[in-house]
N, CA, C and O atoms as CSV, one atom per row, in Angstrom:
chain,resi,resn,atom,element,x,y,z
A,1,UNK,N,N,28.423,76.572,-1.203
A,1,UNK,CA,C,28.978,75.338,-0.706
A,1,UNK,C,C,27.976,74.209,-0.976
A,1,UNK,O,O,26.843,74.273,-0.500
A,2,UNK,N,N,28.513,72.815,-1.995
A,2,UNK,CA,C,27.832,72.080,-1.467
A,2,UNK,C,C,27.021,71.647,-0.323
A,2,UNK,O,O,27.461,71.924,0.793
A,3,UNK,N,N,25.873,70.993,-0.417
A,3,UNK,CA,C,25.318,69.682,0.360
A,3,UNK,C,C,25.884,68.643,0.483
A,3,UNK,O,O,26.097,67.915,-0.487
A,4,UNK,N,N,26.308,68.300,1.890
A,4,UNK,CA,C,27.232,66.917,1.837
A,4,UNK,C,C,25.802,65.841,1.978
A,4,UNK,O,O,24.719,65.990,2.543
A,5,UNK,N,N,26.311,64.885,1.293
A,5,UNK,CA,C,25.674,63.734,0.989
A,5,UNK,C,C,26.164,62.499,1.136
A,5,UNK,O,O,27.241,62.475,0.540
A,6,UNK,N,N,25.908,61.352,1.669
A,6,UNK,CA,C,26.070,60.097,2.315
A,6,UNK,C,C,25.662,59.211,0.165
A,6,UNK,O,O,25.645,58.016,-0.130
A,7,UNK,N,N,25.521,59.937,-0.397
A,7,UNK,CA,C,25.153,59.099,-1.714
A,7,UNK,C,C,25.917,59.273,-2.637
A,7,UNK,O,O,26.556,60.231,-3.071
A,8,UNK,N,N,25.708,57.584,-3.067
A,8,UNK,CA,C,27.433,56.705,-3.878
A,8,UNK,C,C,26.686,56.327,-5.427
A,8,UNK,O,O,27.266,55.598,-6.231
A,9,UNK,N,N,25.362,56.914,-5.702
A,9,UNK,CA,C,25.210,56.150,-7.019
A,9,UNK,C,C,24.304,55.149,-7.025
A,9,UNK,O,O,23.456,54.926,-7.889
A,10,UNK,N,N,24.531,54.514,-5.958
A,10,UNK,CA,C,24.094,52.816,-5.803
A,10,UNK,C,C,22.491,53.154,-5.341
A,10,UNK,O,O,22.247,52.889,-4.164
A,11,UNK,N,N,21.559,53.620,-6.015
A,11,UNK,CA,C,20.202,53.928,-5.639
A,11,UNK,C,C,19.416,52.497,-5.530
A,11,UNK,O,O,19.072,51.981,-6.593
A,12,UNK,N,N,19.145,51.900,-4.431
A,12,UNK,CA,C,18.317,51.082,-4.550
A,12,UNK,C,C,17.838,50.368,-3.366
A,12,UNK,O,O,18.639,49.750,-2.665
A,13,UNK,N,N,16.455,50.413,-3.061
A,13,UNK,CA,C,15.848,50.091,-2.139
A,13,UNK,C,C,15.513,48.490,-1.466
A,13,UNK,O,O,14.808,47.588,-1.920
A,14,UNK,N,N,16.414,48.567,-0.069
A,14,UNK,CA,C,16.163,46.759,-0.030
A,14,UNK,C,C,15.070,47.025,0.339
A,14,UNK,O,O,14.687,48.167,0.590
A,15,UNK,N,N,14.179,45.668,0.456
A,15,UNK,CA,C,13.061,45.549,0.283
A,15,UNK,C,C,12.870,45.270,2.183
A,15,UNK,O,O,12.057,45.925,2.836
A,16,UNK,N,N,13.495,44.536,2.611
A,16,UNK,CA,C,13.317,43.903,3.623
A,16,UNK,C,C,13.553,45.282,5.113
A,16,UNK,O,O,12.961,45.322,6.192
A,17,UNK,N,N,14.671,46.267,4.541
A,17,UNK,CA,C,14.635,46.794,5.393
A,17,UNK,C,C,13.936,48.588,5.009
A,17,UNK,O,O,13.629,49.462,5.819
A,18,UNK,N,N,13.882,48.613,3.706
A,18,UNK,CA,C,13.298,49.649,2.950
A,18,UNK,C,C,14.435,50.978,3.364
A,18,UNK,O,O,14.008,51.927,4.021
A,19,UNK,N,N,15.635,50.940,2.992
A,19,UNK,CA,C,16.853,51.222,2.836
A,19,UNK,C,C,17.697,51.292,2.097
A,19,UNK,O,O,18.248,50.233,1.796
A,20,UNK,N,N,18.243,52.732,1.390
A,20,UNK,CA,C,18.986,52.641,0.498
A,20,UNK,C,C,20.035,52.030,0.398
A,20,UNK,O,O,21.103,52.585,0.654
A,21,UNK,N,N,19.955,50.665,-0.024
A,21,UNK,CA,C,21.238,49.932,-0.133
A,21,UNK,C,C,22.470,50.438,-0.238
A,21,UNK,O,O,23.458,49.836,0.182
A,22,UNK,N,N,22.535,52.095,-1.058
A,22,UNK,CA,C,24.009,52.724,-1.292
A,22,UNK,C,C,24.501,53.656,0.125
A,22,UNK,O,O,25.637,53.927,0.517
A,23,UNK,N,N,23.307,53.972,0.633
A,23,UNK,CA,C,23.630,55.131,1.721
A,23,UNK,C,C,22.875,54.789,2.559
A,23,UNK,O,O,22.667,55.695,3.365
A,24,UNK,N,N,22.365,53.916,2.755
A,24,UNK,CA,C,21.647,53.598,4.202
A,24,UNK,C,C,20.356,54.792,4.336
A,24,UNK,O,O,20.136,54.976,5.533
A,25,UNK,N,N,19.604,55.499,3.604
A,25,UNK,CA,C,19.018,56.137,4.074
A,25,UNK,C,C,17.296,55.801,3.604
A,25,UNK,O,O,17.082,55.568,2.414
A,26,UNK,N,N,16.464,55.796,4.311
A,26,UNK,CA,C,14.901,55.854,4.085
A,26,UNK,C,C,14.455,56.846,2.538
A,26,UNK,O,O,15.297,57.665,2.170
A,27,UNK,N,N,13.737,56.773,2.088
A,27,UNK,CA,C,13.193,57.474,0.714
A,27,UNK,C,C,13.006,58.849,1.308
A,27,UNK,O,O,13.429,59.895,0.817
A,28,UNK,N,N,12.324,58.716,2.421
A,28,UNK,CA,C,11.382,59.871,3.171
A,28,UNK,C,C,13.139,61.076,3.413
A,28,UNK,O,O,13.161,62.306,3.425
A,29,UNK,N,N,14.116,60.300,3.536
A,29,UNK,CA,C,15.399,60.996,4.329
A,29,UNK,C,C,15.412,61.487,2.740
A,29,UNK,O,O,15.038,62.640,2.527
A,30,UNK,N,N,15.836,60.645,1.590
A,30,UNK,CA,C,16.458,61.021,0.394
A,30,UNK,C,C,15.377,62.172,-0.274
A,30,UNK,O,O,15.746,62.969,-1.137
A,31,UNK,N,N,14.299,62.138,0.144
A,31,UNK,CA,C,13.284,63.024,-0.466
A,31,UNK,C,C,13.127,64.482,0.151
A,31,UNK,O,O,12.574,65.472,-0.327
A,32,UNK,N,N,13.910,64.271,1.589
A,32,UNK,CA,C,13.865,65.503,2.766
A,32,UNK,C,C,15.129,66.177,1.962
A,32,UNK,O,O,14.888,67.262,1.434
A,33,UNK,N,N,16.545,65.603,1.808
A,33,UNK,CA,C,17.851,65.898,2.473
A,33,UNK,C,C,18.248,67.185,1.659
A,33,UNK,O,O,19.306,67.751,1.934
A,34,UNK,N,N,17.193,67.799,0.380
A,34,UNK,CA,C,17.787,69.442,0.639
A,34,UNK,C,C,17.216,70.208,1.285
A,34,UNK,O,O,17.717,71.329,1.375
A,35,UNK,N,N,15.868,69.909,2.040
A,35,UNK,CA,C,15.172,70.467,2.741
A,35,UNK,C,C,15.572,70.662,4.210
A,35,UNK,O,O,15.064,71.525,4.927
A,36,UNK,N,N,16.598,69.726,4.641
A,36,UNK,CA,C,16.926,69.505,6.098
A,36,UNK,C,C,18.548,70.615,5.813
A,36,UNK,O,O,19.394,71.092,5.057
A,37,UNK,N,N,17.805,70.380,7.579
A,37,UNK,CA,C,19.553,71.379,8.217
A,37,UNK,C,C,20.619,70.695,8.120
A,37,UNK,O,O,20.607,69.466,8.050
A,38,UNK,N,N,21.844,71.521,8.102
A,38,UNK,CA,C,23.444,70.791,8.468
A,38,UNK,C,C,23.225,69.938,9.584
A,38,UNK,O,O,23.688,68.800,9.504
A,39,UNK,N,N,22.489,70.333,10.806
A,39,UNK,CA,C,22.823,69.541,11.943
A,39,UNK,C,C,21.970,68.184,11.182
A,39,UNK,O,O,22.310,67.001,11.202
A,40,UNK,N,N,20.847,68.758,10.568
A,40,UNK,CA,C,19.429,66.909,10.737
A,40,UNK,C,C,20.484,66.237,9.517
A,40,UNK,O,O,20.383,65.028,9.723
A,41,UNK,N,N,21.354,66.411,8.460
A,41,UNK,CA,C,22.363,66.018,7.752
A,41,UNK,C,C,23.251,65.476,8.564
A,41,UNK,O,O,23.517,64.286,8.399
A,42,UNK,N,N,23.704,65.995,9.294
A,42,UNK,CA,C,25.143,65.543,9.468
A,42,UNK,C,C,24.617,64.299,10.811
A,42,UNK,O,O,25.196,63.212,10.816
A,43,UNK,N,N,23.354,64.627,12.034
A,43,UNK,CA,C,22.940,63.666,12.167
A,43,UNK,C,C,22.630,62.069,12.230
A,43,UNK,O,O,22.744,61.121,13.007
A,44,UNK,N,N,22.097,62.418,10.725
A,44,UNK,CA,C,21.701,61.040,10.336
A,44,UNK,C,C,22.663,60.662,10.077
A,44,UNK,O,O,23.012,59.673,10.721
A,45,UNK,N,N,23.822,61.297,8.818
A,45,UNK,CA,C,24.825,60.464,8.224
A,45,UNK,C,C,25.874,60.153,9.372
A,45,UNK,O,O,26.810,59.476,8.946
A,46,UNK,N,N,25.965,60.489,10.792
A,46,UNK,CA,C,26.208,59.673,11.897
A,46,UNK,C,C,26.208,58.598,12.164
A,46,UNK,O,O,27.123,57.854,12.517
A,47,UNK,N,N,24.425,58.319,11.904
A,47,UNK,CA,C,23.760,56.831,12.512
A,47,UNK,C,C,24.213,55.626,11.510
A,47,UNK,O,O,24.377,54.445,11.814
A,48,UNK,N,N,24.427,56.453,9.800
A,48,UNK,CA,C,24.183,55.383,8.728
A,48,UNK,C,C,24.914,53.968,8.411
A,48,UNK,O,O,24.335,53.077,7.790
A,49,UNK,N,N,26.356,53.836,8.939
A,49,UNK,CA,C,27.122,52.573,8.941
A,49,UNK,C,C,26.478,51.780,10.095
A,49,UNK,O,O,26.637,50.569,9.941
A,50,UNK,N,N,25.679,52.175,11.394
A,50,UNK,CA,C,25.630,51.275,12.089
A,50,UNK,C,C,24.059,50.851,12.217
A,50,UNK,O,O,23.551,49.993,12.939
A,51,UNK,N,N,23.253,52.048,10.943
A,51,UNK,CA,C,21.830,51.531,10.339
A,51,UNK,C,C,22.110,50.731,9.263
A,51,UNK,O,O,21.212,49.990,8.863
A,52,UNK,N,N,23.322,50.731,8.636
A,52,UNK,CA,C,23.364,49.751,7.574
A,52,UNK,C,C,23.427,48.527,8.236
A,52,UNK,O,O,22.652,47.572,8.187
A,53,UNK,N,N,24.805,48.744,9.073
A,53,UNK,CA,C,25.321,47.120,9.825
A,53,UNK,C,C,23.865,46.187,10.273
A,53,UNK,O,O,23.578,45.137,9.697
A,54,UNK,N,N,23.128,46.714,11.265
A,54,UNK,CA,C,22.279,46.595,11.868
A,54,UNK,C,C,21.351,46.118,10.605
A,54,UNK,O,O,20.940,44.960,10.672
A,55,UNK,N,N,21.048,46.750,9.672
A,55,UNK,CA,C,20.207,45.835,8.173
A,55,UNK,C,C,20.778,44.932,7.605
A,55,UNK,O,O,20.169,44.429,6.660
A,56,UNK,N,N,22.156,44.382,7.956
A,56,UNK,CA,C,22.891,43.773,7.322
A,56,UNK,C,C,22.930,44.052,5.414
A,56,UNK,O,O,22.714,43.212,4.541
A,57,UNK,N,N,23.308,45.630,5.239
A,57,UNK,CA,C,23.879,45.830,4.059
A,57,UNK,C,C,25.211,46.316,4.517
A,57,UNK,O,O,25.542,46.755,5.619
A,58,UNK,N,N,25.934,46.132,3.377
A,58,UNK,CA,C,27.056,46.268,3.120
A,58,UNK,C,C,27.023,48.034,3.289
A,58,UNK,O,O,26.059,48.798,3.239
A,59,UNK,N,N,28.128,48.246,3.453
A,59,UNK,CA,C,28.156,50.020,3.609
A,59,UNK,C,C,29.379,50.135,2.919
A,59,UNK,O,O,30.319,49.340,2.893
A,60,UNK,N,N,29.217,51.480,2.237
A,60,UNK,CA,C,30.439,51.668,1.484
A,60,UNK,C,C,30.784,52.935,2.260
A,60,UNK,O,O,31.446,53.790,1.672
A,61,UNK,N,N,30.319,53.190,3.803
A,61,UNK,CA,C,30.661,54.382,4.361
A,61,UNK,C,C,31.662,54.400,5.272
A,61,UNK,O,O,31.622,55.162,6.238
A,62,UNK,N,N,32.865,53.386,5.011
A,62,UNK,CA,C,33.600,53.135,6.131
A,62,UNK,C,C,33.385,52.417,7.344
A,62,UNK,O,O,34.457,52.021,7.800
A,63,UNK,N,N,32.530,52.146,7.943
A,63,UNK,CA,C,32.107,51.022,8.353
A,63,UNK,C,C,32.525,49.366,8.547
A,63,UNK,O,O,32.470,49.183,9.763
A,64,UNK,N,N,32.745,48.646,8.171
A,64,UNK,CA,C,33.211,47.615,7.852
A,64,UNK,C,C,34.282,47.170,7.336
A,64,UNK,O,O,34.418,45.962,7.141
């Protein structure tokens, strides 16, 4: 079975909030996320539309 993943392609780090502009996630998360559990996965990709909102990026995760 796949790894579900919160990532759209859109790799790129704002600067201001140091956040993947495509998935809302930290480098440190994108560098963990085959290393982490279903729960620390499914987790985060919980928090990520309202860590995007909150950075004011756009989310392509349903959100907005």
């Amino acid at each position: 079975m796949p790894i579900q993943t919160p990532c759209i392609k859109v790799c790129e780090i704002d600067p201001a909030s140091q956040l993947c502009a495509g998935c809302g996630r930290t480098l440190q998360e994108i560098g963990r996320w085959g290393a982490m559990s279903d729960a620390e996965r499914a987790a985060i990709m919980a928090g990520l539309p309202r860590r995007m909102d909150r950075a004011g990026l756009v989310t392509h995760l349903g959100a907005r």
